[in-house]
Every structure is written in C-alpha cells, then in structure tokens.
N, C-alpha and C positions, 0 to 999 in steps of 0.2 A: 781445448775441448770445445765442441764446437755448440753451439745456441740456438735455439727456436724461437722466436718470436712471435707473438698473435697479435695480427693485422684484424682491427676489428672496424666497425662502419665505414668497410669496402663501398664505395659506387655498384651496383649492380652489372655497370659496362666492364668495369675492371678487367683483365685478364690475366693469367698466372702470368705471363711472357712481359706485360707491362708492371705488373708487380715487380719481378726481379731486374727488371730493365730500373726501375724505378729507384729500387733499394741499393742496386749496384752502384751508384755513387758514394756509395758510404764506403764499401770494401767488397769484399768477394763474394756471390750471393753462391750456395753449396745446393739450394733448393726453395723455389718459391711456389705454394701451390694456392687457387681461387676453392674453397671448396663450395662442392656443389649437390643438387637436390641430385640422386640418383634416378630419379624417374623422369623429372624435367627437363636436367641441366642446365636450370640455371643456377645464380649466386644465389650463394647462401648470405652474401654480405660480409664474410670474414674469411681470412686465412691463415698462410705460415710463413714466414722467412728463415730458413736458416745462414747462419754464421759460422765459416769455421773457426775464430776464434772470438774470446768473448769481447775485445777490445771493438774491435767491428759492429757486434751487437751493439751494444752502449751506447757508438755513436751514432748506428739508426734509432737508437730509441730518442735520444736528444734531439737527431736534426727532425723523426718525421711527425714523434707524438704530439696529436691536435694540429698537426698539417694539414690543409687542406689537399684533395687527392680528388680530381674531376670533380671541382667545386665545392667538395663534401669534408670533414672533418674527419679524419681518422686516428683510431687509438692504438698505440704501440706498445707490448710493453711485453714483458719475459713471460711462454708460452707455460702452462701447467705442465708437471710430467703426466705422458700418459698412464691413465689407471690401467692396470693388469684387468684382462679378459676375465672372467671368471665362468664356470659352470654352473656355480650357484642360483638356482632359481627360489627367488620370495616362495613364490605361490607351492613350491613342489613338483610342480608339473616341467618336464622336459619333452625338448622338440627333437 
C-alpha cells in the first residue's frame, strides 16, 4: 500500500523535481509535490512524498527527518489522511 509523507521546513528554493530527486535514494518516489501559494507561486515551505510501499517510506522518514535539506532542517514524518470535503457551512450560508 503505498505512503504519503509530509515534508515540512522545506527551503523556499526547493523544487518538487529536487524533492523527488532527493528522496529517490531511499526507494521509488510514486509522487513528489512543493506545495504552493496559488496566487504567487511560490513555497509554501512544505510538501508530499509518496511511497509505494511502506518499507520505502520508513526509510525516508529514518535517513531524511531533521536532515538538513539547502542548509535548513527538515521534518519527515507519515502525512495525515486527507479530511473528506464537506458541504457543510458553520455560518449557513452557501456559495
């Protein structure tokens, strides 16, 4: 089954292609993205790695958590699932 990871205190130079270039010594990278400001494009400072299998994961999270990554410290560590969309609005009001 394959693994997300969340790359957090990214370098703001970063780029997805050097992420997955990056993490590919560990095992097979399935998908690496920088995520970014929609209006700016730049970094948000963090991202994703995925794994497709978990043993792969594991060992990026060993070799890269609290690595330095363009001089900077970075934290690795098994991504949250993403929450379902909902419709739901607090206030009542819909767009």
């Amino acid at each position: 089954m394959a693994k997300r990871l969340f790359i957090g205190s990214l370098p703001w130079s970063v780029t997805s292609d050097e992420l997955r270039s990056a993490f590919s010594s560990v095992g097979t990278v399935s998908d690496a993205v920088v995520m970014t400001d929609r209006q700016t494009g730049k970094s948000k400072g963090f991202g994703f790695v995925e794994f497709p299998n978990d043993d792969e994961a594991l060992a990026a999270i060993d070799k890269f958590n609290g690595c330095e990554l363009h001089g900077r410290k970075i934290v690795v560590n098994e991504a949250a699932p993403k929450a379902p969309k909902s419709l739901f609005c607090p206030l009542g009001v819909f767009f």
